[in-house]
N, C-alpha and C positions, 0 to 999 in steps of 0.2 A: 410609844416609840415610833418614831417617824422611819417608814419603809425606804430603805436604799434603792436610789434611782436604777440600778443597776445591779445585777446580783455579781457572784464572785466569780461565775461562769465568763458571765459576759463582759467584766475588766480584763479578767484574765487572756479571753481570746485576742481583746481589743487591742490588747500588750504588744500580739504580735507583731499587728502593722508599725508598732515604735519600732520595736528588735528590728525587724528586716528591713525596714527602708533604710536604713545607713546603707548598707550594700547596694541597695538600689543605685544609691548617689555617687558613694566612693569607689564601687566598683564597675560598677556598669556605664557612670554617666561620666562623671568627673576623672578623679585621679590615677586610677588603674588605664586609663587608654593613654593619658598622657606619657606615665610611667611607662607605660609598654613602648610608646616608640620610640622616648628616648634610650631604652636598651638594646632594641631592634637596629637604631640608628649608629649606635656605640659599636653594633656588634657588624656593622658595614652592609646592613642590608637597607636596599633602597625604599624612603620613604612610601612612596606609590606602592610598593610590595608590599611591607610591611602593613595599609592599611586595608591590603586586599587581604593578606593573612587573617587578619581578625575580623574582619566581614565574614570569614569560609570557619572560623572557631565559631561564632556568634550563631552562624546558619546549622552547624554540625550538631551544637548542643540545643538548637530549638530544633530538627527536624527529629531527634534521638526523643525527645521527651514528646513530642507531639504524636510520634507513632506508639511509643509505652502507656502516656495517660489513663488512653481509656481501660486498658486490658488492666494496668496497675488498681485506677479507681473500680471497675468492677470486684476487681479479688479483695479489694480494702471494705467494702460494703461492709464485706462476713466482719462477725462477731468479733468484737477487739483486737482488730485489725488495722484501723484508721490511723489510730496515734504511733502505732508499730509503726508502719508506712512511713509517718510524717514525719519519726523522731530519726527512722533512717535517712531522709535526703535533709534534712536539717544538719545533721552531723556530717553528712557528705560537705555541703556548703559551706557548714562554717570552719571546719577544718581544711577546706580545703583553702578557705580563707584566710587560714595562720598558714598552709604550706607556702601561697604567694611570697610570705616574707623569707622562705627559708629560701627561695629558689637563688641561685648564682647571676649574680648581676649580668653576666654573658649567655647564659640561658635562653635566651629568648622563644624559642622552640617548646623549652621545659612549660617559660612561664605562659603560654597558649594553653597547653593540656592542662593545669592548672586552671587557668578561667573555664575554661571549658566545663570541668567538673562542678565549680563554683555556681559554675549556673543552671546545670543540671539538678546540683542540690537546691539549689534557693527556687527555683522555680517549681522542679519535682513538692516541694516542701507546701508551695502555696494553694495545687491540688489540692492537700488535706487539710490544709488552712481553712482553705473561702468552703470546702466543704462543711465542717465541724461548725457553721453558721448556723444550723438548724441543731445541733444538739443542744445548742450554749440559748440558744434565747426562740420566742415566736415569733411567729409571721408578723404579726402587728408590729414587733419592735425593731424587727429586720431594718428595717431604711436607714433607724437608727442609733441601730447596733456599728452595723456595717459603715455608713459615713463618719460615724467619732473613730472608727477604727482608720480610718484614711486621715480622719483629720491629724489623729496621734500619730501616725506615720509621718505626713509632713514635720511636725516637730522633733520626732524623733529621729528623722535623718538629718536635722540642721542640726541640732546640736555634736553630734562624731564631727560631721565634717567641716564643722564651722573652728574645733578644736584641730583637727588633721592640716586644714588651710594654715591655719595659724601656726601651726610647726614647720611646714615645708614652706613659710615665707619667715618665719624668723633663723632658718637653714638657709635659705636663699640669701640673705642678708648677712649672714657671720653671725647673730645674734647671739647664736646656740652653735655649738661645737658638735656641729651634725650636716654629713652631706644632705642632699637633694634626697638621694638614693634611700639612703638610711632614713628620712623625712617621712617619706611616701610610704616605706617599710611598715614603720612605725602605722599612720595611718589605715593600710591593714590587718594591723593586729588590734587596733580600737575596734576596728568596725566589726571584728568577729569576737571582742569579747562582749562590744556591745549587745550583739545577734543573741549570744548564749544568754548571757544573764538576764537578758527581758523575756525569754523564753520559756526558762526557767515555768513563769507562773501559769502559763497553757498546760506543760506536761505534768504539769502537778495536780491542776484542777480541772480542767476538760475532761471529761471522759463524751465516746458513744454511748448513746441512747438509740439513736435508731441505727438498726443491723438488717442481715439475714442471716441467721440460722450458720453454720456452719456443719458442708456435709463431705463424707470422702469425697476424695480426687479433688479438690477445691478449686484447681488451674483447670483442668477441664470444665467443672460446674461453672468458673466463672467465662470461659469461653460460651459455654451454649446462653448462659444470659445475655453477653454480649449480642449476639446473634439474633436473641429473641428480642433483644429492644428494636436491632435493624427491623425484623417483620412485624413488630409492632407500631413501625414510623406511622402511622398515622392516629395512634392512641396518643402519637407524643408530637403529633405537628405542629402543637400551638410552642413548644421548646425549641423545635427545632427551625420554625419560623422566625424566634426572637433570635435565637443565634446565627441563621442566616444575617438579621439587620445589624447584632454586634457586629459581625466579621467586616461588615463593610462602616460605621462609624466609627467603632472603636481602633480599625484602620488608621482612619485619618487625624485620629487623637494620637495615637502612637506614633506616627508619622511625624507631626508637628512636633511632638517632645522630642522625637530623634536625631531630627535635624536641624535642630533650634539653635547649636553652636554654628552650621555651616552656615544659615543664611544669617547669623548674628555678624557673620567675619565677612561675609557680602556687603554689607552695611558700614565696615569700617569699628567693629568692636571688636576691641585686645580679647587677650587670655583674663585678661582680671576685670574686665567690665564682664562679659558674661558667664562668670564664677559669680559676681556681685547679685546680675541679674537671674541665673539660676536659686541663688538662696533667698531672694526676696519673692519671687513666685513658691518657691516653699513655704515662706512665712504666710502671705496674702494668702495662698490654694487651704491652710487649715481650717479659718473660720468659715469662710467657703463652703466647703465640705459639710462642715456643720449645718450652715444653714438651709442647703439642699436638702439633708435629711427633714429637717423639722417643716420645709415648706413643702416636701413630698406628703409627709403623714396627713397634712391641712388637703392638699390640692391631688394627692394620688403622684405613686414611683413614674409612672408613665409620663403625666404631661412634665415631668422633672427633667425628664429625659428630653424630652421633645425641647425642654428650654436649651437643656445642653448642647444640643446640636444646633439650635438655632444661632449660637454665639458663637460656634466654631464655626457657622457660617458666616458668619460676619467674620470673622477673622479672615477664611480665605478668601473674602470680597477683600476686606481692609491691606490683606496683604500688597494690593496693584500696586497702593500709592505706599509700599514700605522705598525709602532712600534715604534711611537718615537712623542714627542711632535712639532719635526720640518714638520713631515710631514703631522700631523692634521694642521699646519698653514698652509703648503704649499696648502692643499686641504680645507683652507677657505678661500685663496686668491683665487681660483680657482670658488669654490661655486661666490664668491663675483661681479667677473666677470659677469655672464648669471641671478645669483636670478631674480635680478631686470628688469632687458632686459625680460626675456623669457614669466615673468607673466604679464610686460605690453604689451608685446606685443601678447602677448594670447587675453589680455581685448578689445584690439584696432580691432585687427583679428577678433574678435569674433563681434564686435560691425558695422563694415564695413559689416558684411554679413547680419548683422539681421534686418528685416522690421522696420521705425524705430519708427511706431505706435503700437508695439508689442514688444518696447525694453523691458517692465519690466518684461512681461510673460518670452522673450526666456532668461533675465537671471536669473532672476527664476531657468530656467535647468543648465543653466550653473552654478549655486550656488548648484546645487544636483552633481551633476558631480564633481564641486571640491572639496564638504565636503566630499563625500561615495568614493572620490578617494583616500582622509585621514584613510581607513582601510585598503587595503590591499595591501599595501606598509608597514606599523610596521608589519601585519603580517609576511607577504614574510620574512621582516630581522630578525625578531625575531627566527621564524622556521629554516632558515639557519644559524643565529647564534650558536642555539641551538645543532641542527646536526654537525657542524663543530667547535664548540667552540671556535669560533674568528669573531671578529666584523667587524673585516673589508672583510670576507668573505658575510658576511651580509647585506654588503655598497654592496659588487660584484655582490650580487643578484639580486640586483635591475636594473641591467643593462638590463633584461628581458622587465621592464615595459618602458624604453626608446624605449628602438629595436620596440616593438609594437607600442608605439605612432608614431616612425619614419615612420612607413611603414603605417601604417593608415593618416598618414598625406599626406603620395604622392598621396592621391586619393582623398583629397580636392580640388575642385576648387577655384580660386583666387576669392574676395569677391566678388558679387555681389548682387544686389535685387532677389530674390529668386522667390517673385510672386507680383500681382500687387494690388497698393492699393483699399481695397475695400471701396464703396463710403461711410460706416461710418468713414472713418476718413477724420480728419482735420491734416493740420502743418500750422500753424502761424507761421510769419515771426516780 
């Protein structure tokens, strides 16, 4: 009998990233912010307001989960714990995903705390996601475990929203006897029953393997661990070294995905060319993804990395001469290439080096690192835009936060156990 490439662990994890990236897309990226101001707009509040509101929702529920993480991931360590955790801000998310549609089209105010919670759960949720990497599969297979699991993620966020587009333009059209409103509704209720049912196969098959011990007072116990990983920063410099050089690459990867509609509309591209060109960087970034895993295992996660930044560097070179809509495509195929590669293989990197009875504490940090790494990259291009009045000088600036990651990264060592397990933990096999 020929051995399956894959055990049932590691499909199952992999599942994830299908289930939640529809959200990624239709909520966070695409549909939900459009939706949002045209109710905002309906409801007489001024555009410029309105998109300050949702900058201050956006920032509210990444600085709420950036200061919980770590305190959360330490208490989820203990014994059968993890999935509890995970299956609470999964359910926060995705129901909070069907409330969107219930909210009153005059709401506007309502449907903010909505998102807000939305993203609280879906984010809360990928803590014990990218954690549960070390239960489901080994180090060796990590690169790619973690990159097919991105890879499936691209695909599985274009097909909801490829079906959502197509409802809210044959609404736009008369086609179907459904407003806009009702359109986009609709589309949030695909993408959280999508979320659940691919979900599904995680909470059924994943379990913890590696724990600690669970002892009275647990909130306490898991405060004085906290505390003891601070005094032990230098058993764990080689982690917290890498995470210093995420915070400033993965910066400017987030950065560029962020603001890829604002300078798309610099350029002279509609609302439906860069819908077009968002879902064709989803299709390209899959195999992508793929292939960074299997050329890391051959050539090592690191110099994977180093590739990834290198092409994000050339992007914010390439960005000087963007004035033209061909050359925002050229520099999405470009993006398209590394997205998916660089950040699984951040996850996998990051996960090879972390004690793996302490996975949910150290990504705990790692979830601070890449939401506070989400401010000062719009800054940087916003301020240089501003001084130079052109966007694509903007894209150029951020070539600063690669160069730093790059060189903070030559002074990580390749992964290893960092220190040795102390006798409260267990790993079940």
């Amino acid at each position: 009998m020929v051995k399956a490439l894959y055990s049932k662990e590691e499909k199952s994890w992999m599942m994830y990233d299908w289930a939640n990236s529809a959200y990624s897309v239709v909520i966070t990226t695409a549909i939900f912010p459009i939706y949002y101001k045209s109710v905002a707009t309906n409801a007489g509040v001024d555009p410029s307001q309105s998109t300050a509101y949702l900058g201050y929702a956006i920032s509210i529920a990444t600085f709420i989960l950036a200061m919980i993480a770590p305190v959360l991931g330490t208490i989820a360590d203990y014994k059968d714990l993890k999935k509890k955790f995970f299956i609470f801000f999964f359910l926060m998310g995705a129901l909070s995903t069907i409330g969107l549609v219930l909210v009153p089209s005059d709401q506007w105010i309502l449907l903010l705390v909505m998102n807000i919670l939305t993203a609280i759960g879906a984010r809360g949720a990928n803590i014990f996601y990218d954690a549960f990497i070390v239960d489901v599969t080994t180090k060796e297979k990590m690169d790619e475990v973690s990159s097919r699991g991105f890879a499936l993620g691209y695909i599985g966020s274009a097909i909801p929203f490829v079906i959502s587009i197509a409802i809210i333009i044959l609404a736009q059209s008369g086609m179907i006897p459904l407003s806009v409103t009702a359109a986009s509704r609709i589309a949030f209720l695909i993408t959280a029953v999508w979320w659940i049912v691919f979900t599904i196969p995680l909470i059924k098959n994943v379990k913890q393997i590696h724990y600690v011990e669970r002892k009275p007072r647990i909130i306490v116990h898991s405060f004085i661990r906290l505390g003891q990983t601070f005094k032990d920063i230098k058993k764990y410099r080689n982690i917290f070294l890498f995470l210093l050089a995420y915070f400033f690459y993965i910066d400017g990867v987030d950065t560029i995905i962020s603001m890829s509609t604002a300078y798309g509309s610099d350029v002279g591209l509609g609302a439906t060319d860069m819908i077009i060109a968002l879902l064709a960087v989803q299709v390209v970034a899959a195999p992508f993804a793929l292939l960074f895993g299997r050329l890391a295992k051959k050539y090592g996660t690191k110099t994977m990395l180093y590739v990834g930044i290198f092409v994000y560097t050339f992007i914010c070179v390439y960005a000087i001469f963007l004035d033209s809509a061909l050359d925002f495509w050229i520099l999405a195929m470009f993006v398209a290439t590394s997205q998916g590669g660089i950040q699984a293989l951040s996850r996998s990197f990051f996960a090879q080096m972390v004690p793996e009875e302490k996975s949910n504490e150290f990504f705990g940090f790692y979830n601070i690192f890449g939401r506070f790494a989400a401010v000062s990259g719009p800054f940087l291009m916003g301020v240089t835009t501003q001084l130079t009045g052109s966007s694509a000088m903007g894209i150029f600036s951020l070539i600063i936060l690669f160069v730093i990651g790059f060189i903070l990264l030559l002074f990580v060592r390749k992964p290893e156990r960092d220190v040795n397990l102390p006798s409260e933990v267990n790993t079940t096999v």
